[in-house]
N, C-alpha and C positions, 0 to 999 in steps of 0.2 A: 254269199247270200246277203238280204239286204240288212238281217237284224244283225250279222257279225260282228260291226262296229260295236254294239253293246257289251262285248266281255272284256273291250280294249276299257272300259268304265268300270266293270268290278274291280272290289281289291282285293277280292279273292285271286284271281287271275292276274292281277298288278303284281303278287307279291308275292310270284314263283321267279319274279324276279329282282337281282339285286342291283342294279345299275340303275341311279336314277335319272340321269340324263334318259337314256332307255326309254324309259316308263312313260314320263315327260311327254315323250314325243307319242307314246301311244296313247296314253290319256287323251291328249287336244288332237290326235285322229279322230281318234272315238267323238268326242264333243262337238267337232265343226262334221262329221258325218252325221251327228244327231241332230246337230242344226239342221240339216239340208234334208232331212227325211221330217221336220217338224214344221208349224205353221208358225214358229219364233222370229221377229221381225228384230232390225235394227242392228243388227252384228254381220259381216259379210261374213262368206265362207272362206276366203283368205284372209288371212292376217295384211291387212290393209296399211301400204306406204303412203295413201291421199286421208286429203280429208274433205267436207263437202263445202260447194263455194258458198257464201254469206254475201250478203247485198254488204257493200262498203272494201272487201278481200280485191286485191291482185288481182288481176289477170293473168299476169306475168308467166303465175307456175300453173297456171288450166293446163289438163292433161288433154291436149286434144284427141288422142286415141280415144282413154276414154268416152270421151261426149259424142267422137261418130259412130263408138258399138253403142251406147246407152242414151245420148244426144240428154245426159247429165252432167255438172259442169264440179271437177274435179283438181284440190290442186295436190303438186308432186310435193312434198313432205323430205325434212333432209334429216340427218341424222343429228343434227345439236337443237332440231326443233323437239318439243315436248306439250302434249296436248295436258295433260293432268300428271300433277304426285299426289305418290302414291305409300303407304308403308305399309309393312308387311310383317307381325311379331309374334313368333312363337312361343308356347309357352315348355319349359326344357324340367320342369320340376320333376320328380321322380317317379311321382304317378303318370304321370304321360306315358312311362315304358310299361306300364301293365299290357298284358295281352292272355288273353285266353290261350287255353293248353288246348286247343282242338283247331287253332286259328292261330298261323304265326305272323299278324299283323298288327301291330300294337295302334295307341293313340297317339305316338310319338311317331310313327311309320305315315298313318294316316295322313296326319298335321304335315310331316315334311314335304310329302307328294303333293297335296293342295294348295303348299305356299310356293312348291318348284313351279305348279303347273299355271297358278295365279301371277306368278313372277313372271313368267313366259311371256302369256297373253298379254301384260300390259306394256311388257317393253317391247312387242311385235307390234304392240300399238303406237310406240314412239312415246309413250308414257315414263317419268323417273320414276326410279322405283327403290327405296331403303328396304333395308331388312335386318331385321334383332333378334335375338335370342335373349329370352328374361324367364326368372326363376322367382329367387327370393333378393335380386337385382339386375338392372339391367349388363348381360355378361359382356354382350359387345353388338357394336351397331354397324352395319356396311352403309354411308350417305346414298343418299339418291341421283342415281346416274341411269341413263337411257341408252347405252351401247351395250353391243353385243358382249365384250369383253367382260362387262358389269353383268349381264345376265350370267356369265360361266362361273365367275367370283359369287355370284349368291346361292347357285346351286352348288360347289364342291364347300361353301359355309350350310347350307342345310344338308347335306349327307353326312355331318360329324351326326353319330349317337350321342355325345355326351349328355348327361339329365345332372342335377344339382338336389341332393338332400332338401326340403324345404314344404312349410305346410299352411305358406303365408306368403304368395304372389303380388300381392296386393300394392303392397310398397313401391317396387320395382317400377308404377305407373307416374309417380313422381317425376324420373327420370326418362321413361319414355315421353311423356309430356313436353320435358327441354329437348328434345328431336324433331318437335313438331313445329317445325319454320316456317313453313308454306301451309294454305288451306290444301283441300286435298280427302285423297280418301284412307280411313286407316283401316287395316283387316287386323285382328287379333283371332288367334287359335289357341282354343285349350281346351282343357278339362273342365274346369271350373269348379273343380271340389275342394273347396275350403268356403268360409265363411261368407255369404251371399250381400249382407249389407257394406264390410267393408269394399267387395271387390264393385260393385255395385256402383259406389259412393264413388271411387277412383277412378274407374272409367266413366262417369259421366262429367268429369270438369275434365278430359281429353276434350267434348265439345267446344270448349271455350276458346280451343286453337282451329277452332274451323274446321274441323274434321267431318264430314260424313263416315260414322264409325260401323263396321260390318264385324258383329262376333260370330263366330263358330265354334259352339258348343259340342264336343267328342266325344262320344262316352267309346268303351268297351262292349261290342255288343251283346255280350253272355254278362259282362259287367249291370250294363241298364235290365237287360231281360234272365233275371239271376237264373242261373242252370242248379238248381237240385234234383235230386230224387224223389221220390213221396215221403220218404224217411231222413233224417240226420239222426248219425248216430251221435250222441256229446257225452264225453269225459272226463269227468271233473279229475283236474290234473292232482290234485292232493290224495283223493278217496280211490281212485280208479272206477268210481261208481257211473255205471253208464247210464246213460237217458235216452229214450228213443221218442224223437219228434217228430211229429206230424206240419211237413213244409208248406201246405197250401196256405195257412195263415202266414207264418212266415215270408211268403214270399210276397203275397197280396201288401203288406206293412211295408216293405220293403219299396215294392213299387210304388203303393202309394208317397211314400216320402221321396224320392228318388226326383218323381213326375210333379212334387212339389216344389221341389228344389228348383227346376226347370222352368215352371211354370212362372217364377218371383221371375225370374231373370227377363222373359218372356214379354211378362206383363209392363215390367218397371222400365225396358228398353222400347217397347211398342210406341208408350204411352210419349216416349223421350224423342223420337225417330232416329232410334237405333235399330237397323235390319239386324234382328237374331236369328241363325239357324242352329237348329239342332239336326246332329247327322251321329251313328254309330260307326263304327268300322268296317260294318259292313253295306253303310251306303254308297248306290253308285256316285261315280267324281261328278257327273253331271247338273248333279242336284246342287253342292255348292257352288260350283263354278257359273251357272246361270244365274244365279245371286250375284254373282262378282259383274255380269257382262250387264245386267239391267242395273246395277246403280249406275256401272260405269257412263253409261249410254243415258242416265237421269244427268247427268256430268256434262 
């Protein structure tokens, strides 16, 4: 059927499985099927070895095949060539592995699919591509290489689970900052739950190394949209003395600061032209990854 391709995009259905090479490849099934049934311009539906001719370019490498089915003027692309870098950092702090008890797909499950599936896409593109893992420092960094063998080296480095105690990430961009060598594009994935002006203040002097910087914001989705009862029962641990609450206020306060929280990030990166998404765990892959292929393609 034609809408099939879309459950290859949930993470619901992502994450009946454990192999993320796996998953990888049916995620960007799913996405370049959704391209072709969409009216999204400017990304082909192959992962493209040319790129397009420029008044001043070679002739040399014109793909003539291509130009007599499309009579467009195309050239062949090699493997030490590299259109744009790229990096790629997740964030491993210990909240990341929260996950709902009705949902066995955490934020840290999330984040590694997005940054496997983003890894993919750009080194299919002939793009370098870094990757890091940072906490409450930066724990270790793979440079930016554009073969295949480097695409396999950055996905068996995001399938480690490991996460690091820590409730201040903040720091750690110091040191991503001395990784940034080349202009380029940087994605960061995380939570972003800790204090909003320092994290705030750090990432915005990454701009200063030429970045076009892409964050993606994760929550939990029972995390963002709290799962109570109409009731919480609460038990004062000294007294055993119970209290029986009424959660619609509760949860309303909750939201509201939560969508606050969100909102600073929103506004303070808008205002900067930093592309912010926010996505829960239970959005489908498509939504960020089209974010990834229009910067890329602003590039």
């Amino acid at each position: 059927m034609k809408e099939d391709y879309k459950k290859y995009l949930d993470p619901a259905f992502v994450s009946t499985f454990s192999n993320l090479s796996l998953t990888t490849r049916m995620v960007l099934k799913g996405f370049m099927l959704g391209i072709h049934s969409s009216p999204m311009k400017g990304f082909s539906a192959e992962f493209s070895e040319h790129k397009q001719y420029n008044d001043g370019d070679s002739t040399r490498f014109v793909d003539w095949k291509i130009f007599g089915r499309t009579e467009k003027y195309f050239l062949k692309q090699f493997e030490d060539e590299t259109n744009i870098y790229a990096n790629i950092f997740l964030d491993r702090s210990a909240s990341m592995s929260f996950r709902s008890e009705k949902f066995q797909y955490s934020k840290l499950d999330y984040g590694k699919q997005l940054a496997a599936a983003i890894s993919t896409i750009l080194i299919n593109q002939k793009d370098a591509v870094g990757f890091g893992n940072y906490a409450d420092t930066l724990k270790e960094y793979i440079p930016q290489r554009s073969s295949k063998q480097h695409l396999k080296n950055i996905l068996i480095n995001i399938e480690n689970d490991e996460v690091f105690n820590t409730h201040e990430t903040y720091a750690s961009f110091d040191e991503i900052s001395m990784k940034l060598h080349k202009s380029g594009i940087l994605v960061i994935l995380s939570d972003l739950l800790e204090e909003s002006d320092k994290l705030i203040s750090r990432i915005l002097t990454l701009q200063k190394r030429q970045q076009d910087i892409i964050v993606f914001m994760i929550a939990d989705d029972d995390e963002y949209n709290l799962q109570l009862g109409d009731h919480l029962n609460m038990i004062d641990s000294e007294t055993n003395e119970n209290l029986i609450v009424k959660t619609a206020l509760l949860k309303k306060k909750y939201k509201e600061i939560y969508d606050e929280h969100i909102n600073k990030f929103k506004k303070v990166f808008t205002e900067k032209k930093i592309y912010f998404t926010f996505v829960t765990t239970r959005t489908p892959f498509h939504i960020p990854l089209r974010e990834i292929v229009l910067v890329r393609g602003k590039k």
